[in-house]
N, C-alpha and C positions, 0 to 999 in steps of 0.2 A: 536684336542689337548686334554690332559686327565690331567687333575689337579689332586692332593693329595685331601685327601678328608676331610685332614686338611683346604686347602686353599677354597675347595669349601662350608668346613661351614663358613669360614668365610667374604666368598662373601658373601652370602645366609645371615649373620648376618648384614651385612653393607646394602643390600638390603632393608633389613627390617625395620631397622632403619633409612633407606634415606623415606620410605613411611611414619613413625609414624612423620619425622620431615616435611614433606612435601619439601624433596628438592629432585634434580637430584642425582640419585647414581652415577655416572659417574659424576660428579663437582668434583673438586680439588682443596683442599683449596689452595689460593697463601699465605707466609708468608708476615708480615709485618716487612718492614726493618725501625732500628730504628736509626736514626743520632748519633755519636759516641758522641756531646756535650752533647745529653742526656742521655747517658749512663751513662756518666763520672759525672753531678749534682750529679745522685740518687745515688752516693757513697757518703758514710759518709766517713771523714776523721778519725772521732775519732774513726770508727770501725779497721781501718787498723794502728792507733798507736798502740805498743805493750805495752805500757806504761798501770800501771790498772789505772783505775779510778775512784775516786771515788766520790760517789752519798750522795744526801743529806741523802735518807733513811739512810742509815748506822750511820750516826749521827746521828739522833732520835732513835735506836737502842739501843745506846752508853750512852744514857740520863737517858732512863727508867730503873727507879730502881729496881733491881729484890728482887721479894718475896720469903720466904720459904715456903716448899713444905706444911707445914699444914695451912701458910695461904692463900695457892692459893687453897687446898681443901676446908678452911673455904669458900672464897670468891663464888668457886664455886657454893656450896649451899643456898647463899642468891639470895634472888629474888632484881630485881631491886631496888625495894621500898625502901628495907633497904640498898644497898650501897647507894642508893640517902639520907638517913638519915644521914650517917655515914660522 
């Protein structure tokens, strides 16, 4: 029988990698089957509301006073020391 010689590198790839992991090349993973009640827990409900939502961040966001642009460059260039004074 003559294989592509696509498929016989990548026998020859599985091969090799069944000898670095020390398992049978010729083993086949069986899948694991997962009960439908646990599927259904690990869904969030509030992922699939369309409704937005919102998070506390966004309110602390909403709190902070915003600065101007030359005193956030001031601020910038002081070192800790002197906002801790200030």
């Amino acid at each position: 029988m003559e294989l592509h010689r696509a498929t016989e590198k990548v026998l020859l790839f599985k091969s090799e990698r069944a000898k670095i992991l020390s398992v049978d090349p010729n083993a086949v993973a069986q899948p694991v089957a997962i009960g439908e009640e646990k599927a259904k827990e690990d869904i969030n409900p509030v992922i699939l509301n369309k409704e937005p939502v919102i998070l506390a961040d966004d309110e602390l966001e909403e709190e902070m006073p915003k600065l101007s642009k030359g005193k956030l460059k001031k601020l910038c260039r002081m070192t800790v020391e002197e906002v801790k004074q200030k």
